[in-house]
C-alpha positions as CSV (number, residue, x, y, z in Angstrom):
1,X,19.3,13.6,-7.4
2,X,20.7,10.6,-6.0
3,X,18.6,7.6,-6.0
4,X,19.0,7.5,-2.1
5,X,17.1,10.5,-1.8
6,X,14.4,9.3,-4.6
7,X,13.4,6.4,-2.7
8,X,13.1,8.4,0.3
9,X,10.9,11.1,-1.6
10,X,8.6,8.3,-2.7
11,X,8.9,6.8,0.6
12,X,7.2,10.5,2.0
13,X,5.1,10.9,-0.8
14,X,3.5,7.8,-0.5
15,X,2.6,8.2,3.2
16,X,1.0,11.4,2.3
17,X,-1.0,9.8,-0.4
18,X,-2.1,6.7,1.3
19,X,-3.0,8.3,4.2
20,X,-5.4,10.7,2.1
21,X,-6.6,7.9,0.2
22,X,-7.8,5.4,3.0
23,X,-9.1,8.5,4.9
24,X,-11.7,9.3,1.4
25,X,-11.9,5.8,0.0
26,X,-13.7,5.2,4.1
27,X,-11.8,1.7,3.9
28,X,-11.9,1.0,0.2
29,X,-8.2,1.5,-0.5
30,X,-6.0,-0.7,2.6
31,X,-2.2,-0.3,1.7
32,X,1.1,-0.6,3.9
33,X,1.9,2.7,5.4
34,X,5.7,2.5,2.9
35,X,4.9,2.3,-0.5
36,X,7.5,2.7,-3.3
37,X,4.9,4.0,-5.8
38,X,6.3,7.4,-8.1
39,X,4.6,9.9,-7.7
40,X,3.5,10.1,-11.3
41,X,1.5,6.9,-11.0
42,X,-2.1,7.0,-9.8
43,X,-4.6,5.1,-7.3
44,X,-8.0,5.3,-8.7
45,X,-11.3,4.3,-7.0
46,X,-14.5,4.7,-8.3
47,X,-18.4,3.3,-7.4
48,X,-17.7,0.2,-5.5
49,X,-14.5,-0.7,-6.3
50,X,-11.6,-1.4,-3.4
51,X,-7.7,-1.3,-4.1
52,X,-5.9,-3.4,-1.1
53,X,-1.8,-3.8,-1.0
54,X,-0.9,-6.6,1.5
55,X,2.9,-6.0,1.1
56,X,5.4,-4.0,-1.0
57,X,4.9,-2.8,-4.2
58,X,7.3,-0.7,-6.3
59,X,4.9,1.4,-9.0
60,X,6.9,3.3,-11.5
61,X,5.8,6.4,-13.3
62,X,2.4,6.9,-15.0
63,X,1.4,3.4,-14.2
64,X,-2.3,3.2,-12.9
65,X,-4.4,0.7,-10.9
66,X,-7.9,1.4,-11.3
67,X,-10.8,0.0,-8.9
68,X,-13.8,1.1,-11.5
69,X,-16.2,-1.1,-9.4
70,X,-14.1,-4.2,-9.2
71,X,-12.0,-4.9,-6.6
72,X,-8.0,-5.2,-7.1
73,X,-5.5,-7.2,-4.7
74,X,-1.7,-7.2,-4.8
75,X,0.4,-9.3,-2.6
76,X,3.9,-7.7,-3.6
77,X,5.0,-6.9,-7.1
78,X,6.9,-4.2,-9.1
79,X,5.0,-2.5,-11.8
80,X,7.2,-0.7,-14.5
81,X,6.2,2.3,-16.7
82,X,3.1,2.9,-18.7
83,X,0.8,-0.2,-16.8
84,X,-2.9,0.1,-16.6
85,X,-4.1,-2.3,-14.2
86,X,-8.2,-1.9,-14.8
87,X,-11.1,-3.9,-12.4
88,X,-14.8,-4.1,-12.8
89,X,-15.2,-7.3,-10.8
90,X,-11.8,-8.6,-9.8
91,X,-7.9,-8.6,-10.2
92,X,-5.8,-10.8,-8.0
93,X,-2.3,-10.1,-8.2
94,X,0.1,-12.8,-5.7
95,X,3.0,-12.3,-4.2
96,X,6.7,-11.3,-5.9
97,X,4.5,-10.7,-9.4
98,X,7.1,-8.7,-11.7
99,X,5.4,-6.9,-14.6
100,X,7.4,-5.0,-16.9
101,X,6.6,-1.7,-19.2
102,X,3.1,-0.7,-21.1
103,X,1.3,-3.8,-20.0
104,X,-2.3,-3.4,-19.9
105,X,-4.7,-6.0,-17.6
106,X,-8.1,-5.8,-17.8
107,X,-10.6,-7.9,-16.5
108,X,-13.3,-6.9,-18.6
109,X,-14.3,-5.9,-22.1
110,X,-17.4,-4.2,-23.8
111,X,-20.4,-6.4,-24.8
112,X,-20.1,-6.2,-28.9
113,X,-23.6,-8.0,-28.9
114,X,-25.2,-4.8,-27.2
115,X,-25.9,-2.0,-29.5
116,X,-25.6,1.1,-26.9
117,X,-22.5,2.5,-26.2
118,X,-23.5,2.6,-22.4
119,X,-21.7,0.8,-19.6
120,X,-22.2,-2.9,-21.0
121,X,-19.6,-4.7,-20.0
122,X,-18.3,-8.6,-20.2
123,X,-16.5,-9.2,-17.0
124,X,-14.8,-12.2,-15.6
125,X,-12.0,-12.4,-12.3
126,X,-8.2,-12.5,-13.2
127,X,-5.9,-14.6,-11.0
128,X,-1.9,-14.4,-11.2
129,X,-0.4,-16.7,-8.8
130,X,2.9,-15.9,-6.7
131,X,6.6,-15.4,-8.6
132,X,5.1,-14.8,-12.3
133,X,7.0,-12.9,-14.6
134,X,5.1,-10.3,-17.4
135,X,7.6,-9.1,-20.1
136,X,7.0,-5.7,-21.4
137,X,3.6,-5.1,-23.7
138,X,1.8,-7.9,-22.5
139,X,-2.4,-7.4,-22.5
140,X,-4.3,-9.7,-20.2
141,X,-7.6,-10.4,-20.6
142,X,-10.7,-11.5,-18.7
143,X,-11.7,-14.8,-17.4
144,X,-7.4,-15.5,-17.2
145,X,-5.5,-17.5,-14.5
146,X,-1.7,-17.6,-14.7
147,X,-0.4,-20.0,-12.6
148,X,2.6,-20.2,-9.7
149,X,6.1,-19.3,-11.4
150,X,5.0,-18.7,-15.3
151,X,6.5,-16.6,-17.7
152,X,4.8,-14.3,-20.0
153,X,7.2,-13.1,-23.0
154,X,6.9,-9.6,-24.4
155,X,4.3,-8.9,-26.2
156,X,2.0,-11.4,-25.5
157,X,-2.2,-11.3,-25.9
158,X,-3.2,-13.8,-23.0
159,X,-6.5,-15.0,-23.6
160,X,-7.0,-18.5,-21.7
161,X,-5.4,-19.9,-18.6
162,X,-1.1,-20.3,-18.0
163,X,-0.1,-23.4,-16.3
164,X,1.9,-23.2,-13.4
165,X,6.0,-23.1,-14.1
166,X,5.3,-22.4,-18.0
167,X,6.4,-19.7,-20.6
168,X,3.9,-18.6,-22.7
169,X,4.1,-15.9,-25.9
170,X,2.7,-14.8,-29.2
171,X,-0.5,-13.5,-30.0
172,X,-2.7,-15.0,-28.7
173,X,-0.5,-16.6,-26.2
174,X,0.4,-20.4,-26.4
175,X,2.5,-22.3,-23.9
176,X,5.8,-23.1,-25.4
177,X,7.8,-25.2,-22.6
178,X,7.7,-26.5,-19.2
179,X,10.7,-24.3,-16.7
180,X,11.9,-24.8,-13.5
């Protein structure tokens, strides 16, 4: 199948799907009408969590962006393969973000101080600023802001705050240089 005719497949597909989803989500999911989302990735909304797309964004296969009571907004970004993309209190996500394969962001982890296995969560908002670049396997944590025009290398745990116009990598993630 010619790519041509992929994009227009997604471009259908995704009116379908958005149209079902903002007509059950009863306002909690607000998206552009054209998505370029495969149809093997998911929208998920749960309790009181919202999803909302201001522009364009290109999801590829079995990526997921999850609402599980937090809320999530994307200015415009492409999201490769295999992302999770996971909110219990908030995920902002600026403009012309590009995040490559498997990377996980999560704005929240379990409370190791609480002994039940319940829903005891640690949460704290993410913020990635407009034109970042995420390199393939990265995991962002809670409580994180990456700043306007950093870098991310592969592989990368980010753990505190990424100045603006940086590049940071390595487990946990330090800043290496100054670009741009």
């Amino acid at each position: 199948m010619s790519r041509k005719i992929k994009y227009l497949f997604r471009l259908m597909f995704n009116v379908f799907r958005t149209s079902i989803l903002k007509l059950i989500s009863l306002g909690k999911f607000k998206s552009p009408m054209f998505l370029l989302a495969s149809p093997r990735s998911e929208f998920r909304l749960e309790e009181n969590g919202s999803i909302l797309i201001e522009d364009n964004l290109n999801m590829e296969a079995n990526s997921l962006i999850y609402a599980f009571g937090g809320d999530i907004y994307i200015g415009s970004a492409f999201v490769n393969r295999n992302c999770l993309i996971v909110s219990r209190k908030q995920i902002y996500i600026g403009k012309r973000v590009t995040i490559g394969p498997n990377v996980c962001i999560y704005d929240h982890d379990h409370d190791s101080k609480n002994e039940s296995l319940g829903d005891h969560f640690i949460s704290k908002c993410i913020y990635i600023d407009d034109d970042v670049w995420i390199g393939a396997n990265v995991v962002i944590l809670k409580g994180v802001h990456i700043g306007k025009g950093a870098v991310i290398a592969a592989g990368a745990v980010v753990v505190s705050d990424v100045p603006a116009k940086t590049i940071a990598k390595g487990v946990p993630a330090k800043i290496t240089k100054k670009h741009g």
